[in-house]
N, C-alpha and C positions, 0 to 999 in steps of 0.2 A: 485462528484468524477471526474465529465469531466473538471470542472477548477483547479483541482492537476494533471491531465495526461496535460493537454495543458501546464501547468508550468512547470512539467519534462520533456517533448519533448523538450523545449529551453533550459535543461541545460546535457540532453544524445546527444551524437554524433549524424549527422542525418543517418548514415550506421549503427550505433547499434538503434536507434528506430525504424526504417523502416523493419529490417530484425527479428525482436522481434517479439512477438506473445502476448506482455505483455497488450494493451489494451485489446484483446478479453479477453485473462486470467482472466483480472481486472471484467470486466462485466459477465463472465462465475461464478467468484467466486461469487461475486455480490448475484447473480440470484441464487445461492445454498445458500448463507447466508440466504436469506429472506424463506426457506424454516424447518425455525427453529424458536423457539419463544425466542431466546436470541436475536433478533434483535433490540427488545424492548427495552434492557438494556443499549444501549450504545447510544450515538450520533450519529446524521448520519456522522456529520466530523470523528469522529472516527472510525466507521465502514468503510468508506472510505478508510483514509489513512492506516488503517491495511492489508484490501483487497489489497492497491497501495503495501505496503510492501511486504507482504505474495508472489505476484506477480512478483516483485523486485527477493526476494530470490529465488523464484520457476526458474525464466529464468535467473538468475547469473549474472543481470544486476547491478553494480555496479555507483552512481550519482557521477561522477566525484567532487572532492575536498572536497568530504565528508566521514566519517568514523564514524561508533558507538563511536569513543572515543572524537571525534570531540567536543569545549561546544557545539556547537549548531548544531547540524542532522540536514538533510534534511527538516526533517518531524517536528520539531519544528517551523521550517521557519514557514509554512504552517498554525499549530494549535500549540500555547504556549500551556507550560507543558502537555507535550503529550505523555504518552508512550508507544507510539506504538509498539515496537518490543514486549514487554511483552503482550500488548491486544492484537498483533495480533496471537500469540501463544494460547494463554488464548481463544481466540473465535473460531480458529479452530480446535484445541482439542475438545474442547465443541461438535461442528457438525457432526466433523468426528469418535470422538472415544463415 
């Protein structure tokens, strides 16, 4: 997860990363995922970048020159065919409800 936060800090403004709270988020979520045994189920890239997402939408940070409708998100960069926005729905339902 810490080499998908160090690649979005060079492409978020550095006054919107700095003033974020979205790394600890990431790591707070993190640390509650593994407190569940769907952990096992997925990849760690993908538990990852879901966690970076889930994080993303929780603090209203949006990655500059990217959009869900984009061919290729963010998070595809990262990890081909990935579908994060649905895993990361899917995994924290699972936790939380």
């Amino acid at each position: 997860m810490l080499n998908y936060l160090k690649t979005l800090a060079s492409w978020i403004p550095p006054a919107v990363w700095e003033k974020s709270p979205l790394v600890k988020l990431c790591w707070t979520l993190l640390q509650d995922f593994h407190h569940c045994k769907v952990v096992i189920q997925y990849e760690p890239q993908l538990i990852a970048l879901a966690v970076i997402y889930y994080g993303l939408q929780l603090c209203g940070i949006m990655i500059p020159c990217t959009t869900e409708q984009d061919q290729l998100p963010w998070h595809e960069v990262c990890l081909v065919h990935s579908s994060i926005p649905l895993l990361s729905y899917q995994i924290f339902f699972t936790i939380f409800f």
